[in-house]
N, C-alpha and C positions, 0 to 999 in steps of 0.2 A: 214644772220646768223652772228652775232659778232662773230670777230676777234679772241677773246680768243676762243670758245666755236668750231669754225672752227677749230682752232688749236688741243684743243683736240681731236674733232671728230676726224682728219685727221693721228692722232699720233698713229692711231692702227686700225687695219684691216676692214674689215664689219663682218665678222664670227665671231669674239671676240665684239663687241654688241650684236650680235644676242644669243649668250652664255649668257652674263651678263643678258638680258632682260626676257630669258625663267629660270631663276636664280628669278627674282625677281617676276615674275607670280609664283613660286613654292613655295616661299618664304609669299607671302600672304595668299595663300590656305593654307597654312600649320596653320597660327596664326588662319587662320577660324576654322580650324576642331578643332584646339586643344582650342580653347573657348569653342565651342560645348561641350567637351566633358568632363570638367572640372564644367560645369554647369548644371547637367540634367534637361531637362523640362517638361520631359513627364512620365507618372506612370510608362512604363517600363521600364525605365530606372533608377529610384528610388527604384523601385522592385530588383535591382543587387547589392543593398548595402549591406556590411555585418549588420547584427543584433547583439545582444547581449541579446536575448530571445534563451531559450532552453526548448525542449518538457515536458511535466508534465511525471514523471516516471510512469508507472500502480504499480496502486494497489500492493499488496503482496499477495491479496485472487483473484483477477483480472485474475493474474499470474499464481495462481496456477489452477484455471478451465480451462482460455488460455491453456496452455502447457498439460493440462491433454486431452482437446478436440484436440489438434495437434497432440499429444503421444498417440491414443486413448488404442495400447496395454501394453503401460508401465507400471506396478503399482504405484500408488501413498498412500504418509502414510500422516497421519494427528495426529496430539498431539494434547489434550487440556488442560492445567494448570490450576488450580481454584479453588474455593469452591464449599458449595452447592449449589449455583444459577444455575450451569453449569451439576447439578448431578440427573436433576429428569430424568426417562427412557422415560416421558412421553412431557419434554421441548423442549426446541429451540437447543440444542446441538445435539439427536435424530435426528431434521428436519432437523438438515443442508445435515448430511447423509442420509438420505431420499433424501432429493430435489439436491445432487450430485449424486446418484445413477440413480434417475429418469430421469435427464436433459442430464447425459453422459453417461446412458444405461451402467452402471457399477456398481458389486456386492460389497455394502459396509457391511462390519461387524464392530462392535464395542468390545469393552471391557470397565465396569465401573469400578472404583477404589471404593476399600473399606477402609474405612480409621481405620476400628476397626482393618482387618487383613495386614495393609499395605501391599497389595497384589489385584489383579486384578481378577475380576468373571470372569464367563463366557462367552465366545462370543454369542452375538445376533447380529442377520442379520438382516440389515437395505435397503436391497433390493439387487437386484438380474439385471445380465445385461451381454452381450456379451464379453464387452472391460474389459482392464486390472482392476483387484482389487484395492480398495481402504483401507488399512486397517485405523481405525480410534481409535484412543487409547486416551478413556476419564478418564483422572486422574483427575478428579472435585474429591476434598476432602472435605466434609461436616466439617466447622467448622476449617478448617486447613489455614493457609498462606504461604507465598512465601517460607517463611525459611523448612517447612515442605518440598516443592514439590524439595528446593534442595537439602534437605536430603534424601530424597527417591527417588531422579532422575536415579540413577543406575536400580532399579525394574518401575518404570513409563517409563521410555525410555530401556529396555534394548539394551544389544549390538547388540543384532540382528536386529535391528530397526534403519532404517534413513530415519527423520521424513524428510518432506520434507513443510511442513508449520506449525509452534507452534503457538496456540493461549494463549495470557496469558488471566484470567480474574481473578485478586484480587482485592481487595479494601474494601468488607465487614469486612474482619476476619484482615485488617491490621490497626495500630493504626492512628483511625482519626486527631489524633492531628499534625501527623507531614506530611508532603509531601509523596503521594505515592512514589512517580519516585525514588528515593534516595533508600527504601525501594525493589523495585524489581530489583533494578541493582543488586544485586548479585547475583539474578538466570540469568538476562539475559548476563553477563559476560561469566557466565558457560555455557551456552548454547553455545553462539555463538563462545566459543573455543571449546568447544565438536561436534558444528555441523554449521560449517560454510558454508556451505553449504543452509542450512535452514535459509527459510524466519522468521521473527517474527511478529507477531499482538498482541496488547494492546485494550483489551475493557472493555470502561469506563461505570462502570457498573451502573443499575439502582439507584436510589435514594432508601434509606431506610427509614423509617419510623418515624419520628423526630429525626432522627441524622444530626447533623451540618457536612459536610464533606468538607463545601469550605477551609479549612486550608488541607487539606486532597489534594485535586483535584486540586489548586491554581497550575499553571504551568503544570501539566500532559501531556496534550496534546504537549505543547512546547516543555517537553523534550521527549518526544517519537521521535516527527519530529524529535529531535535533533542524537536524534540513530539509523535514520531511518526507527522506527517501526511504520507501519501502525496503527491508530487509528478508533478501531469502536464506535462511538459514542452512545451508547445505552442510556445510561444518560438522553440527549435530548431528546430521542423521549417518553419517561414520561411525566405524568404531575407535576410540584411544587407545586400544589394544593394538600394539607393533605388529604382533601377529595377525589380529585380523584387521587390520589397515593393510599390510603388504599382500591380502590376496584379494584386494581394491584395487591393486595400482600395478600396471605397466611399464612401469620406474617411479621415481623416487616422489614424483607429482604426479600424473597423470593418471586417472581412473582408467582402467578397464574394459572391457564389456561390461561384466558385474558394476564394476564399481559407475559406469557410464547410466547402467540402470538404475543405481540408486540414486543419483544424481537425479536423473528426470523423472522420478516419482514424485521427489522433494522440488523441484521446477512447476512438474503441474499440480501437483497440489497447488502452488500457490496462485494458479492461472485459474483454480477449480476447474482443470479439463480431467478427462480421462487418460488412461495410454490406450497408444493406438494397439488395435486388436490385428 
């Protein structure tokens, strides 16, 4: 052993090596693990990193048959805001209350809006069931727009009522030349201080019958997203074909039988109900 290195050896005890040595084994393990763990290599360990993806929200019609099928004795109410596309007894408005009566064994009645007596008919029953009532209150105005349904939103919603999903459907009776969305923000203002509470849904209504409405539609769906409100896309599931658009329609707006069934396929779809059998 050289001189020097004897020297030190000898300048401090045996137990004071035997410290510094189990000091410098402790001291390697330690840079091992913490490389390890600094660098994952294996999917589950990459699996424990945070994300920066968040769940897609449900639906607002989703929502409302969800919570209606979990609440099975609670009542639930339903509005619907519109024109005549929304107003036959015999269309897709009718079926949806049908096909939520049918599917969650719950007695729906309605009421339609008259637009000669601004005032509501009679109640018709749209099926029959165990669990809590649904009442469903159709203010489809033949021939009327959004500025109407907030002028007569006092008698369409009264106080006694809280709706618990609004469906809007304008876009016929509103001026196609400028942007829907701009156009129904003043009902859905009102609403959603009147009943905040309440979901909203926007459906982008069929094509009409030589009218130009892409100046009309141009951005709709983006501002809806942008206020949160669910979009039913009914539009689409038409055809752009003149010809087969006109053996949809009744006149120049208005669906059909046919055209009234494709409508409420593209309706419950978006409720995930069935049609009624």
């Amino acid at each position: 052993m050289p001189k020097v290195v004897k020297r030190i050896w000898d300048s401090a005890p045996l137990w004071a090596w035997i410290v510094m040595a189990v000091c410098v084994v402790i001291l390697v393990v330690g840079l091992i693990i913490s490389s390890n763990r600094t660098a994952p290599t294996s999917p589950s360990a990459a699996e424990t990193l945070p994300t920066t993806s968040t769940a897609m929200q449900t639906p607002a019609t989703v929502a409302f048959v969800d919570d209606a099928r979990a609440n099975p004795e609670t009542p639930k109410t339903l509005v619907l805001l519109g024109d005549s596309t929304g107003a036959d007894p015999n269309g897709w408005a009718p079926a949806l209350g049908e096909s939520i009566s049918q599917t969650l064994e719950r007695p729906v009645a309605t009421r339609y809006w008259n637009s000669s007596t601004d005032s509501y008919g009679p109640m018709v029953g749209l099926g029959d069931g165990p669990n809590g009532p649904v009442g469903y209150w159709n203010a489809s105005a033949s021939g009327r727009d959004a500025d109407y349904a907030l002028d007569n939103l006092d008698a369409m919603i009264t106080p006694d009522v809280t709706p618990d999903l609004i469906m809007l459907n304008f876009g016929h009776t509103q001026d196609t030349s400028q942007p829907l969305a701009p156009q129904l923000q003043p009902l859905i203002d009102e609403l959603r201080q009147r009943y905040p509470e309440a979901d909203l849904v926007a459906i982008k209504q069929s094509p009409a019958q030589g009218a130009d409405t892409a100046a009309q539609l141009e951005g709709f769906a983006a501002a809806m997203d942008a206020e949160g409100i669910q979009l039913i896309d009914v539009s689409s599931a038409f055809p752009t074909s003149s010809t087969q658009l006109s053996a949809l329609l009744r006149d120049s707006v208005n669906p059909n039988a046919e055209g009234q069934q494709l409508w409420t396929r593209t309706v419950l779809s978006a409720f995930g109900l069935p049609e009624v059998q």
